[in-house]
LUMTORVO-621422 format. One line per field, with one value per residue: residue in three letters; x, y, z of N, C-alpha, C in turn. Coordinates in steps of 0.2 Angstrom, whole numbers, padded with zeros to 4 digits, always signed. Layout:
BEGIN
code = (ala;...)
nxx = (X;...)
nyy = (Y;...)
nzz = (Z;...)
caxx = (X;...)
cayy = (Y;...)
cazz = (Z;...)
cxx = (X;...)
cyy = (Y;...)
czz = (Z;...)
//
This chain:
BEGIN
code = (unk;unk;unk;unk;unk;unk;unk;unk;unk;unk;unk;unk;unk;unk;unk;unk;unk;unk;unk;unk;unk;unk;unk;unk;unk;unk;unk;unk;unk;unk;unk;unk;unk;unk;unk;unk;unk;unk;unk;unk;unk;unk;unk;unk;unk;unk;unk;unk;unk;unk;unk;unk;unk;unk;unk;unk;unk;unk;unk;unk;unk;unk;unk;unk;unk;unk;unk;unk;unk;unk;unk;unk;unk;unk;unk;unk;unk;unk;unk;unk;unk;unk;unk;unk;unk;unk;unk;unk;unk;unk;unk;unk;unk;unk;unk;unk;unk;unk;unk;unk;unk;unk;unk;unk;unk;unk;unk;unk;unk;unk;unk;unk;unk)
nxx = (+0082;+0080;+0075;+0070;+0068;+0072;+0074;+0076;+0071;+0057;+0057;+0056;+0044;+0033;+0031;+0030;+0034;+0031;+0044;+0050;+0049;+0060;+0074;+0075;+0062;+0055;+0062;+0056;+0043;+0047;+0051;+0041;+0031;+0041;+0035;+0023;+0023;+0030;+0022;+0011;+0016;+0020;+0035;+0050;+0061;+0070;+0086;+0089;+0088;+0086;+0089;+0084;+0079;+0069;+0058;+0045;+0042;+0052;+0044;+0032;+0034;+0038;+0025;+0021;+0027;+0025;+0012;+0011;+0021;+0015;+0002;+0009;+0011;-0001;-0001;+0009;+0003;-0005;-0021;-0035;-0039;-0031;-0021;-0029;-0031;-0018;-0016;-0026;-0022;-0008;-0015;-0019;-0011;-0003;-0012;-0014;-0002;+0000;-0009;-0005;+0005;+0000;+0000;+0004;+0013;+0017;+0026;+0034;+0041;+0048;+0057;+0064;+0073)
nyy = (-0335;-0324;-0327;-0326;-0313;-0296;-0284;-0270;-0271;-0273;-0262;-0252;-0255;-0253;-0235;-0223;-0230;-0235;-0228;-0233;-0244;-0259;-0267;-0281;-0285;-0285;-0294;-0305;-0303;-0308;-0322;-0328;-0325;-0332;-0345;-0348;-0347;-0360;-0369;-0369;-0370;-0382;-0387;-0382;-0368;-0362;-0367;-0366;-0354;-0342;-0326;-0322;-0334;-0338;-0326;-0323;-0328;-0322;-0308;-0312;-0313;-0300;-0296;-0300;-0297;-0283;-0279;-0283;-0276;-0263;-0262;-0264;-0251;-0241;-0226;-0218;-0215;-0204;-0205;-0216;-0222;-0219;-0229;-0240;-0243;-0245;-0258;-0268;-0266;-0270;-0285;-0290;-0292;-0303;-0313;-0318;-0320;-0331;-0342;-0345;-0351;-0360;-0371;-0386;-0390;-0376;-0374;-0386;-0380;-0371;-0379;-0385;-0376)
nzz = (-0112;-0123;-0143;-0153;-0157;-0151;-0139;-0142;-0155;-0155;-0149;-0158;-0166;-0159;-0156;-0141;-0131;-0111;-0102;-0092;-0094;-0094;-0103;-0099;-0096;-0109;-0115;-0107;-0111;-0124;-0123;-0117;-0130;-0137;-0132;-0136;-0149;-0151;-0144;-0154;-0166;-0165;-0161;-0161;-0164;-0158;-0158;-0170;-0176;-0187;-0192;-0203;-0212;-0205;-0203;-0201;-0189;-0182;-0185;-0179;-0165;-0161;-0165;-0153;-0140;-0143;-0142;-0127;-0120;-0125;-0119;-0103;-0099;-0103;-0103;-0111;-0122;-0133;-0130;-0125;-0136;-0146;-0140;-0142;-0156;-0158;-0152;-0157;-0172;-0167;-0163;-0174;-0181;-0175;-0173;-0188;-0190;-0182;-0187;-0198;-0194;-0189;-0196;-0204;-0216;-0219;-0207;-0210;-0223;-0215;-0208;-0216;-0220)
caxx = (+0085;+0074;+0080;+0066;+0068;+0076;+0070;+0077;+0067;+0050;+0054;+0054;+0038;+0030;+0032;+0029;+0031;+0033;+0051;+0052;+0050;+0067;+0073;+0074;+0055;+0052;+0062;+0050;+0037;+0046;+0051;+0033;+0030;+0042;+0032;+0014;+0025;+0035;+0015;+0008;+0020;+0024;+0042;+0054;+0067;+0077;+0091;+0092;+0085;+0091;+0082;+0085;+0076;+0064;+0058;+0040;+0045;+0054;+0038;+0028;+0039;+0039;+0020;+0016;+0030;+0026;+0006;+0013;+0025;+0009;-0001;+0011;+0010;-0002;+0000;+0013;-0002;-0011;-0028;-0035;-0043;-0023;-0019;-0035;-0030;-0011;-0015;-0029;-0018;-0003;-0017;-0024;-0004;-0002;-0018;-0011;+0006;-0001;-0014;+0001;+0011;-0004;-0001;+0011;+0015;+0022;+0030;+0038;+0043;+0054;+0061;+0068;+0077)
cayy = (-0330;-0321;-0328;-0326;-0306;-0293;-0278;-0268;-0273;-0271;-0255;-0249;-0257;-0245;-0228;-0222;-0234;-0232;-0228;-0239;-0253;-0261;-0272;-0287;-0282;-0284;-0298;-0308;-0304;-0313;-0327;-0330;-0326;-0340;-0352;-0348;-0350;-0365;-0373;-0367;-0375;-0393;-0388;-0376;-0368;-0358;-0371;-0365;-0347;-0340;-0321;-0322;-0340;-0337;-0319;-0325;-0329;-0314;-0305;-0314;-0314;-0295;-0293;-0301;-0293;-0277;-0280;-0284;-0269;-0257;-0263;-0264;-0246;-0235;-0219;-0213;-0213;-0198;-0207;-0224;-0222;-0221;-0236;-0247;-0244;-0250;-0264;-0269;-0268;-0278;-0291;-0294;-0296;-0307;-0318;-0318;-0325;-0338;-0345;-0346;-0356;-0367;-0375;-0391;-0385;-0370;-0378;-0390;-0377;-0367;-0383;-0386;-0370)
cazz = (-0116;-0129;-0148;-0160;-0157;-0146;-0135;-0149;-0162;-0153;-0148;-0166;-0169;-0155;-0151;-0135;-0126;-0105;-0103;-0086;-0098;-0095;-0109;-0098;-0097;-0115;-0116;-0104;-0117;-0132;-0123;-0118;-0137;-0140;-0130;-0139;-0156;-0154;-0145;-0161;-0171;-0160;-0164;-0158;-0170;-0156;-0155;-0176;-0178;-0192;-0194;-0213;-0217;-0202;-0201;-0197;-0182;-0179;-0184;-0175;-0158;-0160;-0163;-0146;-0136;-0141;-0137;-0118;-0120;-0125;-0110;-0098;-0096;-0109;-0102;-0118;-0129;-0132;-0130;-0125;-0145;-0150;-0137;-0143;-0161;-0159;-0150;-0161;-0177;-0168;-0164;-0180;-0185;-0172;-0175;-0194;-0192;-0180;-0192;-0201;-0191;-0188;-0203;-0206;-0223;-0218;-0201;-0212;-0223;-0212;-0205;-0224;-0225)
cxx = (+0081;+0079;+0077;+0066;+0072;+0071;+0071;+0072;+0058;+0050;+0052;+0048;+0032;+0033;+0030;+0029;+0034;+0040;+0054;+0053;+0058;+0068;+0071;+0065;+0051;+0054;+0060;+0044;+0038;+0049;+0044;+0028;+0032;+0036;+0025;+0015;+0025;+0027;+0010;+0010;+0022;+0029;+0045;+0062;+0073;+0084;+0095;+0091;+0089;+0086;+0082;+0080;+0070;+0060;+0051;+0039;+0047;+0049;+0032;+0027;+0037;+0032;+0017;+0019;+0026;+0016;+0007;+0016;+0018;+0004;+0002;+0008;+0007;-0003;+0003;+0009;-0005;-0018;-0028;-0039;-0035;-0020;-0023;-0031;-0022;-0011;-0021;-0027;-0013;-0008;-0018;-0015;-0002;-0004;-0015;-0005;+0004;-0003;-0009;+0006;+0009;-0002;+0004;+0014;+0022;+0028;+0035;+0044;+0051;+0058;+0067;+0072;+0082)
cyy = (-0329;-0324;-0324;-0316;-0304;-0285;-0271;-0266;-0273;-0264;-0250;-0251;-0254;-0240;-0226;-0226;-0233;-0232;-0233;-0245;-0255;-0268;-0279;-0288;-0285;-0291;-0304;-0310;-0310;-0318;-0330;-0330;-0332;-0346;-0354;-0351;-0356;-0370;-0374;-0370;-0383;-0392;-0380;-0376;-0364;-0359;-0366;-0359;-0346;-0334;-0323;-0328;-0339;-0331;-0319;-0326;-0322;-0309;-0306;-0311;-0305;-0290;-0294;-0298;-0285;-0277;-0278;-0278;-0262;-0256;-0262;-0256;-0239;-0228;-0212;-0213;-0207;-0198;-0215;-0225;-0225;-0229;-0241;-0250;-0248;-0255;-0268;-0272;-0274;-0284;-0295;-0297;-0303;-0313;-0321;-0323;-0333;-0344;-0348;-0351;-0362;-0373;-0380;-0390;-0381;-0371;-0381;-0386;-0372;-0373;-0384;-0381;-0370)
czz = (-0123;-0136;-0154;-0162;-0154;-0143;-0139;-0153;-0160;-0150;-0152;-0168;-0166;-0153;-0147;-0129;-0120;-0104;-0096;-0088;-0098;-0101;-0107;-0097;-0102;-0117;-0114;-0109;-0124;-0130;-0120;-0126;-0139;-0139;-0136;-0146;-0156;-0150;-0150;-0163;-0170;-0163;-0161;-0162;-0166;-0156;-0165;-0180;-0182;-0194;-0200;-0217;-0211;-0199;-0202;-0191;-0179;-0177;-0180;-0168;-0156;-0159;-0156;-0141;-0137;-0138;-0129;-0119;-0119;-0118;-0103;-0095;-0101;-0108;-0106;-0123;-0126;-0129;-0128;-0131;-0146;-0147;-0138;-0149;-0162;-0157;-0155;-0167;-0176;-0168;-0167;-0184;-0182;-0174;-0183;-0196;-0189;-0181;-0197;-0201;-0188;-0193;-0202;-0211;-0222;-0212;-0203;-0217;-0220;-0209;-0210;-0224;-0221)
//
């Protein structure tokens, strides 16, 4: 069961995305998202997700889900320019949070909160 996000909340984060995309779809993607976080991190916060003290996580979860979401099926862009450039942007957010999460610091951090 997806925690760190919701199908929801990545579909706000792209528009156009193919309307067959069923949520259980989406939510495939951010539980695979969890997995790459909680290996990134050697620690897994599902059991204590809390969006408000962890909303790295959320953004994270959300950038990788909707990546997978935009490829499944990028037919609802106008262009493979428009579909490079959105998947491009989420990746650099994705890459971003990750680096992020590599840290002990920061891991240690949300563990505190």
């Amino acid at each position: 069961m997806a925690t760190y996000t919701t199908a929801a909340l990545v579909r706000k984060t792209v528009e156009n995305l193919d309307a067959s995309l069923l949520d259980a779809d989406i939510e495939a993607f951010i539980e695979e998202a969890e997995s790459i976080l909680d290996c990134t991190m050697e620690k897994s916060f599902i059991s204590t997700f809390d969006a408000t003290k962890h909303g790295i996580l959320r953004a994270a979860a959300n950038k990788w889900a909707a990546i997978c979401a935009v490829t499944f099926n990028p037919s609802g862009f106008e262009s493979a320019s428009e579909w490079y450039q959105i998947v491009d942007v989420l990746w650099d957010q994705w890459n971003a949070k990750l680096e992020m999460l590599e840290k002990d610091t920061i891991v240690r951090y949300l563990e505190s909160l």
